[in-house]
C-alpha positions in Angstrom: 102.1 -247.3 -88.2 101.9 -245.2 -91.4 102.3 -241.7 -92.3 98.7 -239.9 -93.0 99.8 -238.1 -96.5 98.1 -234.8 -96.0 95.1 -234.4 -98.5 93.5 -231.2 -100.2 90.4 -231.7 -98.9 91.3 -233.6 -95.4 91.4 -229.8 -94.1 88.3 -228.3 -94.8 85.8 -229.5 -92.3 85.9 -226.9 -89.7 82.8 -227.0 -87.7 81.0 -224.6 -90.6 81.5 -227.4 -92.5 81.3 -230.3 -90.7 77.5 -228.8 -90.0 76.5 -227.8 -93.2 77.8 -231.8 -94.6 75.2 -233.2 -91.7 72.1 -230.9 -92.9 73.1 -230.9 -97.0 71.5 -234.5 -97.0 68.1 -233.8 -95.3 67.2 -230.3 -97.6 65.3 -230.7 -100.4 63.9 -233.7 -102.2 66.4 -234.4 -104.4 69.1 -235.1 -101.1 66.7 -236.8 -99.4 65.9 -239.3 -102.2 69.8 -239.6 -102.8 70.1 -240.4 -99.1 67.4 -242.9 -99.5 69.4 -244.8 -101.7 72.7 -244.4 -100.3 70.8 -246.1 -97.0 69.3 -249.5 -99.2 72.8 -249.5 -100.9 74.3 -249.3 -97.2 71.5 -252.4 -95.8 72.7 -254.6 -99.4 76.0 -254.3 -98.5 76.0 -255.5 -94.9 73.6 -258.1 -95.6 76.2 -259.1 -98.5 79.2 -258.7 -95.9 77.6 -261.2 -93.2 75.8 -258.6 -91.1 79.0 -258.3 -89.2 79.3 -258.0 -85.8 81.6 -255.2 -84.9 81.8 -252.6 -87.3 84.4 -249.8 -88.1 82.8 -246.8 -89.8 85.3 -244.6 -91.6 85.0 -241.6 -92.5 81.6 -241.5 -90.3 81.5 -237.9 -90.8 78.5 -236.7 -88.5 76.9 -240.1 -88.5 74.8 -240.1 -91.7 74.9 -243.5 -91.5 74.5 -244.6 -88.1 70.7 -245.6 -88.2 71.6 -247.9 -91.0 74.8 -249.4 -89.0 72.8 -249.9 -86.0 69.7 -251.2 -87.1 71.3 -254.3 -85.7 70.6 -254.2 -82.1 73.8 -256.1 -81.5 76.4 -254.5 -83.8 79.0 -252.7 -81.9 80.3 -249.5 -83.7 83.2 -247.9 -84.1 82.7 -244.6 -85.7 86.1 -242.4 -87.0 87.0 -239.5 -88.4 90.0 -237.6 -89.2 88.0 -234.6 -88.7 87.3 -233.8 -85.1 84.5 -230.8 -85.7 82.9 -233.8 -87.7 83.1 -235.9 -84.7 81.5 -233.0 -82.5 78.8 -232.5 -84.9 78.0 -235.8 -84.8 78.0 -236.1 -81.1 75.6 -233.1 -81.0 72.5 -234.1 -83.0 72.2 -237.5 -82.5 70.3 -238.5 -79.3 71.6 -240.0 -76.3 71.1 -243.7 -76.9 72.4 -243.5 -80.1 75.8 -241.9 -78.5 75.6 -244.8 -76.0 76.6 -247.2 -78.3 79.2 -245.6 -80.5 82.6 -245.6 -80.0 84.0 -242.0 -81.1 87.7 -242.4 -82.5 89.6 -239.7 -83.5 92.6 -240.9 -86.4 92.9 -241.2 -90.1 92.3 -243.9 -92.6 95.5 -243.7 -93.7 97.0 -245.2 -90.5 93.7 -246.3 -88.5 94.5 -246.3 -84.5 93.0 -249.8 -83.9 95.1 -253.2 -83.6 95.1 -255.5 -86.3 91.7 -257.9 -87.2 90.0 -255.5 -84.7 86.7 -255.3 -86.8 84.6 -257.9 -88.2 84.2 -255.1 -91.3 85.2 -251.4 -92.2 82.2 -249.4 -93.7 84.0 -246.6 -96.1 81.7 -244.7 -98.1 82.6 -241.1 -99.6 86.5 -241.3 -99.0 88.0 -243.5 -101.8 86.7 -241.0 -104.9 88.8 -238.0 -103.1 92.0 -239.8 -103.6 93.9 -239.9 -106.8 97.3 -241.6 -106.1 97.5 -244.7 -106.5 99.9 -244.7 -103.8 97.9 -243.2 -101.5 94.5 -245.6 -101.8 97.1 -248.3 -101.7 97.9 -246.9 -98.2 94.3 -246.8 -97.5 93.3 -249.9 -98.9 96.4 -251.5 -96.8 95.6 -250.3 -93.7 91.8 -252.0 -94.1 92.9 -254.9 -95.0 95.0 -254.9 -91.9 92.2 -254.0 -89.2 89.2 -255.5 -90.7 88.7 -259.3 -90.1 86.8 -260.2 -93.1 85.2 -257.5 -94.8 85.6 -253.5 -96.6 82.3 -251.8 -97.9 83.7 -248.9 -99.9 82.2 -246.6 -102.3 83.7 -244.5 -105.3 83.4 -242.9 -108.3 83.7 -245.5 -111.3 83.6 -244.8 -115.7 81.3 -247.2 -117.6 78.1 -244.5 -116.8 76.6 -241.4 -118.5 77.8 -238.9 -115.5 81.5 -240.5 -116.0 81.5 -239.3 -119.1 79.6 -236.0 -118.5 82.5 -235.0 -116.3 85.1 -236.8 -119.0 84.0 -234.1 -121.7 83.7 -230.8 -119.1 87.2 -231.2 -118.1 88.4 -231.6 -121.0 86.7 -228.6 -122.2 88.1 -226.9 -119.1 91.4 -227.6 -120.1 91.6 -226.6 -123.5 90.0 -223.4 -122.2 92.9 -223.0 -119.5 89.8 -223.2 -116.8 91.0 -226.1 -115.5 90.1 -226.7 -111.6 91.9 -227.7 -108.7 90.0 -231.1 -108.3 89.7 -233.1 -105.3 86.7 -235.5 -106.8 88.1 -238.2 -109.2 86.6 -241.0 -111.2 88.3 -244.6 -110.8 88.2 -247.0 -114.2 86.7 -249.4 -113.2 88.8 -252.7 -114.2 92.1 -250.4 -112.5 90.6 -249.9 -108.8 89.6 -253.7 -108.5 93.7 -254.2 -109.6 94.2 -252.5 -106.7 91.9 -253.9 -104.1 93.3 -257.4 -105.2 96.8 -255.7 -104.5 95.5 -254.8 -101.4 94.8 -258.2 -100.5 91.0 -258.1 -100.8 88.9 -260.0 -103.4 85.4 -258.4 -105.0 82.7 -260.0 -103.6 79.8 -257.7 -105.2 78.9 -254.4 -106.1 75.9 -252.1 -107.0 75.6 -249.0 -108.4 73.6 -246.2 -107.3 71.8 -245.9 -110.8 73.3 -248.6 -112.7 74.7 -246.8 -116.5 73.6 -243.4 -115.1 75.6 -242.3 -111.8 79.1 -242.5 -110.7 78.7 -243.6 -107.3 79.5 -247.6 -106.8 79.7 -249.6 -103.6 81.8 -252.7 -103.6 81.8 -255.4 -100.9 85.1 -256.8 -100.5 86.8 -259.8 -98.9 89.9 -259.8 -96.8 92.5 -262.6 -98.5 94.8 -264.3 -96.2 98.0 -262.2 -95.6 99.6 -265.6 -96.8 98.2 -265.5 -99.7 99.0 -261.9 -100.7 102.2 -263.0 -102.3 100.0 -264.4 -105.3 98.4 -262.0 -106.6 
């Protein structure tokens, strides 16, 4: 199994955290609107993966997702994090029959503790976009393709959008000031991160954007190639 690099921003959800991430997305209109879409971009994208049977849901943080993922009565779910005051949260404020058919899993993305083609899909959203070696998504984007069956859903920051470039011109306005920050947020171009889920071993399927030439945020539905046929690309 692979060595979890150890991430910036992998060690900041105590349970202070882990708590505030679960109520940030239900205060204020603006959250609850951006949850809204981030759900209809979550039911596109399993209707575009199959509606898949068993899903793995990585990082599930405190389960923002979870009425989405199980709006199928017969989905099973698998729901991970690397974080386990995330997994406490979550196990807290949802209600008892929700629990009752989620499997908690404690481990990392970067070496997922389930056997190989144990998922029918892997639901990643809010993970890749805090990773900027290329190594390291490489490690991530390995370790999908080896549990999931047929399908990743994973979302990111991509260029090609007004916010991209937004950020493009602050930081570099940053740097010539010396203000540069310590980022842990990074925007992927776009033609470079689909390199790299085809080195992976996965093929695009389809995307949507969460405000197409506006935001940053894309989710792409991708397929799992044959490991035979990983030698081709």
């Amino acid at each position: 199994m692979n060595q979890a690099p150890s991430l910036p921003f992998s060690d900041k959800y105590d349970h202070v955290h882990a708590q505030a991430y679960w109520t940030k997305h239900r205060q204020g209109l603006s959250r609850r609107l951006s949850d809204w879409r981030d759900q209809q971009l979550a039911r596109w994208a399993l209707r575009q993966a199959g509606d898949p049977a068993r899903v793995l849901d990585l990082p599930c943080g405190a389960g923002r997702f979870w009425p989405t993922l199980l709006a199928n009565n017969n989905r099973q779910l698998v729901a991970a994090d690397n974080s386990t005051a995330m997994l406490d949260v979550a196990s807290k404020v949802h209600p008892a029959a929700m629990l009752a058919r989620v499997q908690l899993l404690h481990t990392s993305a970067f070496a997922i503790d389930l056997p190989d083609q144990s998922v029918d899909s892997i639901f990643c959203m809010r993970l890749l976009h805090h990773i900027e070696s290329d190594a390291h998504r490489l490690t991530l984007l390995h370790e999908c393709h080896r549990v999931t069956r047929d399908s990743l859903i994973i979302s990111l920051w991509v260029d090609g959008n007004v916010k991209a470039r937004r950020r493009e011109r602050l930081e570099h306005k940053r740097a010539k000031r010396g203000t540069a920050q310590n980022a842990n947020r990074f925007v992927a171009k776009r033609e470079h991160i689909e390199q790299l889920f085809a080195q992976a071993g996965f093929e695009v399927q389809g995307s949507k954007d969460f405000l197409p030439g506006y935001a940053m945020w894309r989710v792409y539905v991708l397929r799992r190639k044959p490991t035979r046929e990983l030698g081709n690309d």
